[in-house]
Phi, psi and omega in degrees: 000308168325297180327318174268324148327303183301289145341287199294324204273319146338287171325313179241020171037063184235136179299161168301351158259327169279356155293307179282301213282334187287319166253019177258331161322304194274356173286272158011273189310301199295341183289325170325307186275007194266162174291183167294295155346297204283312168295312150331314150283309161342278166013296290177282161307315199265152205291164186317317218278340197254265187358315176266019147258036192231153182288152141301312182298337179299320221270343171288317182271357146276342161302359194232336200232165143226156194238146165234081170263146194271174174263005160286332161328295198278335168303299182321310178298335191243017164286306210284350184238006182245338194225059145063003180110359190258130210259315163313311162318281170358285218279341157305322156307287220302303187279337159317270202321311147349266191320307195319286179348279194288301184307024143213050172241289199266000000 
């Protein structure tokens, strides 16, 4: 997962930490918007080093819940703790971490 991290923060010429802080948002998010089902395996899928930045009560409440937060929300969000209010950066992170995400689902 460092590798990937490393990569993405290279790419988008960001630290490794407002990288790591970016998909662990977007991750949230996409388990969140997942049915329960869906999330549960997502789970299930994605490697350990991204899983295990979730709480056992977070990973119980995507097995259980489903959210409908929009992606303007979370863009907002990862403006406001990753990327200093630059809502362009945000949404750079955001569809970046996407990709992170599904290319390790599929």
């Amino acid at each position: 997962m460092e590798d990937i991290i490393e990569h993405f923060a290279q790419r988008l010429e960001i630290s490794p930490d407002t990288a790591r802080q970016g998909i662990s948002i977007t991750s949230k998010f996409f388990l969140q918007n997942s049915e329960p089902v869906v999330a549960t395996g997502l789970l299930s899928m994605l490697p350990s080093s991204l899983t295990n930045m979730f709480s056992p009560d977070e990973k119980q409440e995507f097995k259980t819940s489903q959210k409908n937060i929009s992606h303007d929300e979370i863009i907002k969000k990862i403006s406001n703790e990753c990327c200093n209010g630059d809502l362009q950066k945000a949404k750079k992170v955001y569809e970046e971490a996407i990709n992170v995400i599904k290319r390790q689902i599929w």
